[in-house]
LOSEGU-416851 format. One line per field, with one value per residue (C-alpha): residue number from 1; residue in one letter; x, y, z. Coordinates in steps of 0.02 Angstrom, whole numbers. Example, Ala and Ser with C-alpha at 12.3 -4.5 7.8 and 13.67 -1.06 7.14 Angstrom:
<recs>
mardren 1, 2
bakol A, S
xx 615, 684
yy -225, -53
zz 390, 357
</recs>
This chain:
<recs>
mardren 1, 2, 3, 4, 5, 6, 7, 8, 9, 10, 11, 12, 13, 14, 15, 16, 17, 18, 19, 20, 21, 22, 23, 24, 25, 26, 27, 28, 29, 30, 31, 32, 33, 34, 35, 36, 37, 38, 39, 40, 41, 42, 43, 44, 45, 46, 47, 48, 49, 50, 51, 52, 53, 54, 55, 56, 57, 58, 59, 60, 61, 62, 63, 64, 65, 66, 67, 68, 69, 70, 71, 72, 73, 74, 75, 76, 77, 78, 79, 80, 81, 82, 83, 84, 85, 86, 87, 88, 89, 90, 91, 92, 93, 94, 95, 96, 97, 98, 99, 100, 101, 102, 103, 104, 105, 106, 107, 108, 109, 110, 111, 112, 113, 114, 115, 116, 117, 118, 119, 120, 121, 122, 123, 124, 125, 126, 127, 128, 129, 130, 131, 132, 133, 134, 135, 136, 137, 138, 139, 140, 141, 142, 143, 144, 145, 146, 147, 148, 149, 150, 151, 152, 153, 154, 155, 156, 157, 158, 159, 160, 161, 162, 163, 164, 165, 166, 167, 168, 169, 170, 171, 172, 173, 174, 175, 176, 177, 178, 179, 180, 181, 182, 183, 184, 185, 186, 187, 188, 189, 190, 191, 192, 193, 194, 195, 196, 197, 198, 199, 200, 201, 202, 203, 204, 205, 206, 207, 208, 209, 210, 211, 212, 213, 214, 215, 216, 217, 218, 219, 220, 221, 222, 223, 224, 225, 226, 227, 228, 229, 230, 231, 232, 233, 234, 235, 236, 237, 238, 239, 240, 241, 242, 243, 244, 245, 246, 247, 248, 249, 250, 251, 252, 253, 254, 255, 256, 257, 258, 259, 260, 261, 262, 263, 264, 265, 266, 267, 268, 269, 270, 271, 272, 273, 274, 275, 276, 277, 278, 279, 280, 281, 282, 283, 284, 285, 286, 287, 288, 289, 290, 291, 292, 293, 294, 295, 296, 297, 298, 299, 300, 301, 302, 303, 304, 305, 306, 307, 308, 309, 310, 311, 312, 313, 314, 315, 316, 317, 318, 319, 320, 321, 322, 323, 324, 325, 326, 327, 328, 329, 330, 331, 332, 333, 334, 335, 336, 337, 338, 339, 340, 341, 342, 343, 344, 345, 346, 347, 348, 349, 350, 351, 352, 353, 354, 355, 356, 357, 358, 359, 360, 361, 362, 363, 364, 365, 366, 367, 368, 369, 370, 371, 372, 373, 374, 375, 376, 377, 378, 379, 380, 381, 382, 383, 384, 385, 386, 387, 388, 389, 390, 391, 392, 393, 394, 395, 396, 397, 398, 399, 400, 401, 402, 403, 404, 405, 406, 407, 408, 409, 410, 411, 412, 413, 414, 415, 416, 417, 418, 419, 420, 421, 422, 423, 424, 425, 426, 427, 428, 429, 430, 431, 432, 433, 434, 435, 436, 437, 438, 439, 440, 441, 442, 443, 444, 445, 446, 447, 448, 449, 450, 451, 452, 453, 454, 455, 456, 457, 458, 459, 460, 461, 462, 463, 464, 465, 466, 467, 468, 469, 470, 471, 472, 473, 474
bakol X, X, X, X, X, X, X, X, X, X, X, X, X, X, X, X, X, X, X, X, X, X, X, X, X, X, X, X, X, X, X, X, X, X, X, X, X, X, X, X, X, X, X, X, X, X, X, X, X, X, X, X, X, X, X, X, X, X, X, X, X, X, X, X, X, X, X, X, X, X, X, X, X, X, X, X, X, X, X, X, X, X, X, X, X, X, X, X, X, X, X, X, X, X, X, X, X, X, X, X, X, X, X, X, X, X, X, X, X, X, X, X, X, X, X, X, X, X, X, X, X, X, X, X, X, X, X, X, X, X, X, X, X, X, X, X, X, X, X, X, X, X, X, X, X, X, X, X, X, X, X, X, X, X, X, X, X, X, X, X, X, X, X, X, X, X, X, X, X, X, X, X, X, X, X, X, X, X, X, X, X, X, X, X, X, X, X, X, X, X, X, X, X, X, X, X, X, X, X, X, X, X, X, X, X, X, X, X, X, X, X, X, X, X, X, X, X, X, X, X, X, X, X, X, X, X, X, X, X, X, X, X, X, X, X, X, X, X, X, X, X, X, X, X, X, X, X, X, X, X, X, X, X, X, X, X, X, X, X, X, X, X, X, X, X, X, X, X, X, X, X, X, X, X, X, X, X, X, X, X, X, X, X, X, X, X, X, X, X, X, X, X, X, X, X, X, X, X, X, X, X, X, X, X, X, X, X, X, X, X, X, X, X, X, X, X, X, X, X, X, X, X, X, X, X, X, X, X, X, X, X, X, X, X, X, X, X, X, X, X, X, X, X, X, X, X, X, X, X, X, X, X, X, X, X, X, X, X, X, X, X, X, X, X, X, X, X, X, X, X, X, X, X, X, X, X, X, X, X, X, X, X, X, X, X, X, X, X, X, X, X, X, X, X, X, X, X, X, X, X, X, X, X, X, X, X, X, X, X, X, X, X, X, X, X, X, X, X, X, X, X, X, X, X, X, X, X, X, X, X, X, X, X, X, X, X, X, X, X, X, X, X, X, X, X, X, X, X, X, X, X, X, X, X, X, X, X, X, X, X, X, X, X, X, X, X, X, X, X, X, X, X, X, X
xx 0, 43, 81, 44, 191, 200, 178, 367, 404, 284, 379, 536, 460, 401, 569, 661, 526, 557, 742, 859, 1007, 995, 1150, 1109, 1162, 1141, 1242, 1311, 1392, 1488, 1592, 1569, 1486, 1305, 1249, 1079, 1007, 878, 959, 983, 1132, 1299, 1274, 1452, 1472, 1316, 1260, 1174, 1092, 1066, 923, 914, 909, 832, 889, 830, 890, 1010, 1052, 1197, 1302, 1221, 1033, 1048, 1122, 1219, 1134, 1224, 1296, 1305, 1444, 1531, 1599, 1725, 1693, 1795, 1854, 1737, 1567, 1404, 1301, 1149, 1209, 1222, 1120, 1106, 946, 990, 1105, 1103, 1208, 1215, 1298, 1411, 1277, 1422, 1530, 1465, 1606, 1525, 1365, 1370, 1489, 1340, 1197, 1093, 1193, 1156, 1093, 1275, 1354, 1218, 1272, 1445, 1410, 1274, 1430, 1564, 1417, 1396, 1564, 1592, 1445, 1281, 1169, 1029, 1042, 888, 909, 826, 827, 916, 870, 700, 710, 900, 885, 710, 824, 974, 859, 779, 938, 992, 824, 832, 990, 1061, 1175, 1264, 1238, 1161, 974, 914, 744, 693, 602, 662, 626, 594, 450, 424, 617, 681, 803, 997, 1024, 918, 931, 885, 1065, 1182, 1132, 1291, 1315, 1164, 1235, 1390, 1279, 1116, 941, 889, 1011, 975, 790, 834, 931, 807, 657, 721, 746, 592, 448, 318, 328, 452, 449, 281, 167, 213, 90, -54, -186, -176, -308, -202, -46, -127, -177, -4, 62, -55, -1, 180, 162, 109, 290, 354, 439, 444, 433, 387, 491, 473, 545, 461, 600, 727, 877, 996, 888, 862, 779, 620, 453, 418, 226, 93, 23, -115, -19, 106, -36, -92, 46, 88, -90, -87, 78, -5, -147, -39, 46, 241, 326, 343, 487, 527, 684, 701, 831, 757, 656, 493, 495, 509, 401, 266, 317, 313, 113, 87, 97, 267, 377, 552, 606, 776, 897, 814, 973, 968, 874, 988, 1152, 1116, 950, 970, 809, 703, 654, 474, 509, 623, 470, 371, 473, 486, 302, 234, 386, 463, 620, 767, 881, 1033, 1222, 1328, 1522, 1653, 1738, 1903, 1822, 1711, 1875, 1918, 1777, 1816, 1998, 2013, 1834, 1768, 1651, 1631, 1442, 1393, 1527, 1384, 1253, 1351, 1394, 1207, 1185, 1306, 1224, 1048, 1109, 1177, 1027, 915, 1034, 982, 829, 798, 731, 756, 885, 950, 1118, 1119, 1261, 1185, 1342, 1341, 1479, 1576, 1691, 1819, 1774, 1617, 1686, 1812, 1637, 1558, 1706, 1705, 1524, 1517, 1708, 1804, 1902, 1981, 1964, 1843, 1751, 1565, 1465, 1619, 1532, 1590, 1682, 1542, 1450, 1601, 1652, 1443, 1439, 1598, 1527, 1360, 1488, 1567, 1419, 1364, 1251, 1273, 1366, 1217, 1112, 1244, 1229, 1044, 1039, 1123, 1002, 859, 819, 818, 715, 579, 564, 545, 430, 543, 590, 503, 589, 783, 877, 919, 989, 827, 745, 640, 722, 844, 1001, 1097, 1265, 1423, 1583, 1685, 1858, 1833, 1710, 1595, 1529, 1711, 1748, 1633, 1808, 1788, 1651, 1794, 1847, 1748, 1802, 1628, 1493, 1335, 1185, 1006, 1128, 1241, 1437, 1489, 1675, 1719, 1890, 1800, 1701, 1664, 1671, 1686, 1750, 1699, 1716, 1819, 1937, 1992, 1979, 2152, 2213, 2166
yy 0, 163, 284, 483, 575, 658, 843, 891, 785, 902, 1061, 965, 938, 1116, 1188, 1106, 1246, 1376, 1378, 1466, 1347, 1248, 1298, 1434, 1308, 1091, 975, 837, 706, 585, 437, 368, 182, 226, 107, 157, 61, -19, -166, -165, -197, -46, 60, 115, 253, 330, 512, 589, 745, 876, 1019, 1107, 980, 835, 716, 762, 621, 479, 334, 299, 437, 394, 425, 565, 726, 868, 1009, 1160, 1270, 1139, 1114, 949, 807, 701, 543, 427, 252, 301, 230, 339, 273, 364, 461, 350, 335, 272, 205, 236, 370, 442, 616, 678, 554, 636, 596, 553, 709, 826, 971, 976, 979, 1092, 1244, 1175, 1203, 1289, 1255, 1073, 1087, 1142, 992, 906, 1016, 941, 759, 795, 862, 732, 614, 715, 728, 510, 508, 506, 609, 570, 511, 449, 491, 346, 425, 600, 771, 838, 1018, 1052, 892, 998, 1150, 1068, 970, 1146, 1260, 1098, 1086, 1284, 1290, 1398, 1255, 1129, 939, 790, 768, 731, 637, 620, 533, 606, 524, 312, 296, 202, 245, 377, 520, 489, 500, 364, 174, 161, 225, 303, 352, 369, 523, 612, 592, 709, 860, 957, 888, 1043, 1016, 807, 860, 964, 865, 681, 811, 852, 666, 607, 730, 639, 487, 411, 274, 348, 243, 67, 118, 165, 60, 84, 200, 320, 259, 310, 482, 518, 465, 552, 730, 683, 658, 839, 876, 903, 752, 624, 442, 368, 253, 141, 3, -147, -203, -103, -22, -61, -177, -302, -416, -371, -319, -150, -120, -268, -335, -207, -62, -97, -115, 65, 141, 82, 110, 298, 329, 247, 373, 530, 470, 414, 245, 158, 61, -35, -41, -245, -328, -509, -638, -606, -416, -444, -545, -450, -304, -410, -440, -259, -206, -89, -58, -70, -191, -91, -208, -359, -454, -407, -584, -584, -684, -833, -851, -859, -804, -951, -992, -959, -763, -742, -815, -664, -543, -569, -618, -451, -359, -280, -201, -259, -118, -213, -184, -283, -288, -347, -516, -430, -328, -500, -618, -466, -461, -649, -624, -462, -448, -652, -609, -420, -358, -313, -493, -625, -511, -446, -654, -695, -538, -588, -763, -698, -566, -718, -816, -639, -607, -815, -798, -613, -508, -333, -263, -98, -40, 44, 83, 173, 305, 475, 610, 552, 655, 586, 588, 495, 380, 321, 326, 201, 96, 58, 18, -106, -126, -92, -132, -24, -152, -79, 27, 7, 152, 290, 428, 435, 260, 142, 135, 93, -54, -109, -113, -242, -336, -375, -430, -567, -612, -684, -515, -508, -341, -251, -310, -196, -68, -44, -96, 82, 160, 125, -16, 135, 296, 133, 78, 261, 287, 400, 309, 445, 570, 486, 329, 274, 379, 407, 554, 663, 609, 706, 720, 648, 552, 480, 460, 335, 295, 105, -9, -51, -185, -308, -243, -152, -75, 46, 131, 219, 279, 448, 559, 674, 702, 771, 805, 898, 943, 1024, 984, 955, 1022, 900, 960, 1091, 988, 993, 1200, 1209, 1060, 1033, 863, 806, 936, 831, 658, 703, 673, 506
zz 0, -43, 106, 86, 119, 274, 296, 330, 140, 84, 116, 56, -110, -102, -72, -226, -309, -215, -174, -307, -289, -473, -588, -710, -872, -880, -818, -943, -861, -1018, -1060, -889, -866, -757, -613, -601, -445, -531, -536, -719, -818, -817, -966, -1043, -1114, -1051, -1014, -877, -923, -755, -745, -620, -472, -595, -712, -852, -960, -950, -1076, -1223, -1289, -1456, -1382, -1253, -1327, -1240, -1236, -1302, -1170, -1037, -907, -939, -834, -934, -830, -936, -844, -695, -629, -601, -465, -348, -194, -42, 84, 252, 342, 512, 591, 737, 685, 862, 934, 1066, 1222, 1336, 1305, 1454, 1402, 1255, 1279, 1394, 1280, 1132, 1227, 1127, 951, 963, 777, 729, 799, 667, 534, 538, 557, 371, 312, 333, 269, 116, 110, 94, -47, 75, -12, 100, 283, 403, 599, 680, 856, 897, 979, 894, 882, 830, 687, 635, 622, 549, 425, 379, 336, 234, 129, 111, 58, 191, 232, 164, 219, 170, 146, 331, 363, 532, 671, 827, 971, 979, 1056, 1222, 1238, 1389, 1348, 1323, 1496, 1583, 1604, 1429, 1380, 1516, 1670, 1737, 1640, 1695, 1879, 1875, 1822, 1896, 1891, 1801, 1641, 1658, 1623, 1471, 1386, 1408, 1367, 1210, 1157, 1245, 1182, 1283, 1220, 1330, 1454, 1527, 1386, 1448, 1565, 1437, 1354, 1146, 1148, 1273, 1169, 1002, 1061, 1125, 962, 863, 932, 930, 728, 718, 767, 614, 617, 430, 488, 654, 751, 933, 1035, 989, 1140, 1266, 1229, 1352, 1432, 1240, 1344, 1365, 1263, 1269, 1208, 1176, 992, 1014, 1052, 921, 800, 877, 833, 663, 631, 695, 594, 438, 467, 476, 306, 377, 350, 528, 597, 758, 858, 901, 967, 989, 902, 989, 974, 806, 771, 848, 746, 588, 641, 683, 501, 503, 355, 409, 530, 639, 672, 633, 625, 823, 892, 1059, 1102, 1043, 956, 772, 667, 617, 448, 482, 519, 372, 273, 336, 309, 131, 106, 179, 97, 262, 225, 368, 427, 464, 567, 445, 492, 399, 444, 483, 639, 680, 722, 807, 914, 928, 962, 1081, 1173, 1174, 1333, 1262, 1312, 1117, 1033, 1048, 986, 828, 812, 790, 668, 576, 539, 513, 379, 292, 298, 254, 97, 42, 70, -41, 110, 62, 154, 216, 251, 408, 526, 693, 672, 723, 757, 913, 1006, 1083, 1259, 1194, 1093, 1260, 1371, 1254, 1230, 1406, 1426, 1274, 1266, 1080, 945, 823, 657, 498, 603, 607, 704, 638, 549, 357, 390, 467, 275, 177, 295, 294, 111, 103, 257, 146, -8, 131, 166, 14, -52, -255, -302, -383, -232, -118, -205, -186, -14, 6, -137, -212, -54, 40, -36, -74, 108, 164, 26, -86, -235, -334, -288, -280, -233, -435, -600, -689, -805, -682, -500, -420, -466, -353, -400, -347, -468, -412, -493, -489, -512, -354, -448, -437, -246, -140, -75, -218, -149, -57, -215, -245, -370, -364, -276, -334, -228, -316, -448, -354, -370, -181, -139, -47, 15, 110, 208, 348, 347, 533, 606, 805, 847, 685, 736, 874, 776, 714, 911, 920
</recs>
């Protein structure tokens, strides 16, 4: 079924009208071999013709002409694919940083600025924040669609419902304990939005109503915990107040996802009618997903949002963190993404990463423990290493590449807008210098970036650099 877009995609849609930002002559793009996303065969030679922030056309140097006057792209020995995407981020990801947080407060949205940068920057022309501060990813979101800043394309969902703020027992409390009550409050608040912990107490009428005005929030797709966060154990919200919510966001026109992190929470979700199943590769520390599930998933079409790692950082697990809290759980995932990639589930590449400072980065490393092999939740890094982690696994090379595309704009009801190198979408393309098609390695191998038309310069990004500034310190 066909969901309405929601309100926010509206005033997306209307902005590519309204904002003067498209190049004053075409864009011809020539001699390079196009990788549509569709799934259907390289074209060599090809051109991709740019208007504006469309494609206008795209096809054989013999069919598609270059119109007279146009800027021109030699792309000769390179590949043309769609922009990248990534189907859950978490941009502001620095939650354990209190220095930070507190010389930001206020600018949180600038801190979200950066991290839409540096994934611009590595070819994601389109990023969704699964769970993250509301109002500063509204604002950040906002100056990007204007074009008052630069960033990747940021879709939204704010808060995860039936999930407490950042610092609570759903994350780290510890945190919350060196600083006032007073600045605790602030920062869970503006996660939480009133649809935190407080509706495991509600019926799914109460649960539907509290829903129902948190969709108003200019928020673009609606996300809750099927299961905890911290605490993957246990089920967070019945059948029928799963179905209530999936139901409400269906009703205000938004693609719904659950958070699960076990076999029964997702299963449940399956039943409840969402769209994209977050970390479904998640069924616990030993559990592996039975063949009856996977059946599911592909009968009813549920996209998976899955945390694939390469083998490399896996043995390391393995090797350096055996009885590591988060090693048996990424041992399972990596089995069921194996047996979801066999059995044609449509899958999403996802990667959970967000711009970690330091000091966060250390915090987290010593609640879950680390290693420092192909990192996986590393902003700009975590989607390279995920797209070689689905070649290991078995995924065939045109299959990665729209697991990262097309996959992605058609779970979260898109596709006509971008996600593949067609007449009429948007233009948004990555040049790479070798073919992703042989080695998904080469997707490291960006030459150009182009987002709604738009050449990207690259080199500058990220224009002010907060947290990556001190990346170089590591």
């Amino acid at each position: 079924m066909r969901i309405p877009q929601s309100r926010s995609f509206a005033l997306f849609l209307l902005c590519l009208l309204a904002c003067p930002s498209a190049p004053a002559a075409p864009l011809a793009i020539v001699n390079g071999t196009v990788i549509d996303g569709t799934g259907s065969a390289p074209q060599k030679n090809a051109v991709i013709v740019i208007e504006g922030q469309r494609i206008a056309a795209v096809g054989p140097a013999g069919k598609v002409a270059v119109p007279d006057g146009a800027q021109v792209i030699d792309a000769k020995g390179k590949f043309l694919i769609p922009g990248l995407m990534d189907a859950n981020v978490h941009l502001f990801g620095s939650i354990g940083d209190l220095a930070l947080l507190y010389k930001y407060e206020g600018r949180y949205d600038e801190l979200i600025l950066e991290a839409a940068q540096i994934a611009l920057k590595t070819g994601q022309t389109t990023v969704y924040d699964t769970w993250g501060p509301r109002e500063p990813l509204v604002k950040a979101r906002n100056r990007i669609n204007a074009g008052d800043a630069v960033g990747s394309r940021i879709f939204l969902a704010g808060n995860i419902i039936g999930f407490d703020g950042p610092w609570t027992t759903d994350f780290i409390p510890d945190v919350g304990a060196l600083v006032t009550s007073t600045f605790v409050a602030g920062i869970n608040e503006m996660w939480q939005q009133g649809v935190g912990r407080e509706l495991m107490w509600l019926g799914p009428d109460e649960v539907a109503t509290k829903v129902r005005d948190y969709a108003t929030k200019d928020i673009d797709f609606l996300k809750y915990g099927a299961s905890g966060h911290a605490q993957m154990f246990f089920i967070s919200f019945s059948p029928r107040v799963q179905k209530a919510i999936v139901d409400v966001g269906h009703e205000a026109g938004m693609t719904v996802q659950a958070h699960t992190s076990s076999l029964e929470s997702l299963d449940m979700a399956i039943d409840a009618g969402l769209d994209i199943a977050t970390h479904c590769d998640m069924t616990g520390p030993s559990t592996l997903m039975p063949d009856e599930t996977i059946r599911k998933l592909v009968d009813k079409g549920i996209a998976c949002s899955v945390l694939p790692i390469t083998q490399a950082r896996m043995d390391a697990l393995e090797k350096l963190q055996p009885n590591g809290l988060i090693t048996p759980y990424m041992r399972t995932s990596h089995q069921n993404i194996s047996k979801l990639i066999a059995a044609g589930v449509t899958l999403l590449l996802s990667t959970d990463a967000g711009i970690l400072s330091n000091d966060s980065e250390s915090h987290f490393a010593r609640l879950l423990g680390s290693v420092d092999v192909d990192p996986s939740t590393k902003l700009g890094e975590g989607h390279f290493n995920a797209l070689v982690g689905l070649e290991e696994k078995g995924m065939a090379p045109m299959e990665v590449l729209k697991s990262a595309t097309s996959n992605i704009a058609k779970a979260y009801q898109h596709g006509d807008e971008f996600g593949t190198l067609e007449a009429g979408k948007l233009a948004d393309v990555v040049i790479l210098d070798k073919d992703p098609l042989k080695s998904a390695r080469n997707y490291r191998s960006i030459h150009t970036v182009i987002k709604a038309g738009q050449r990207v310069d690259r080199d500058a990004l990220p224009l002010v650099p907060i947290v990556s500034a001190d990346w170089a310190k590591e």
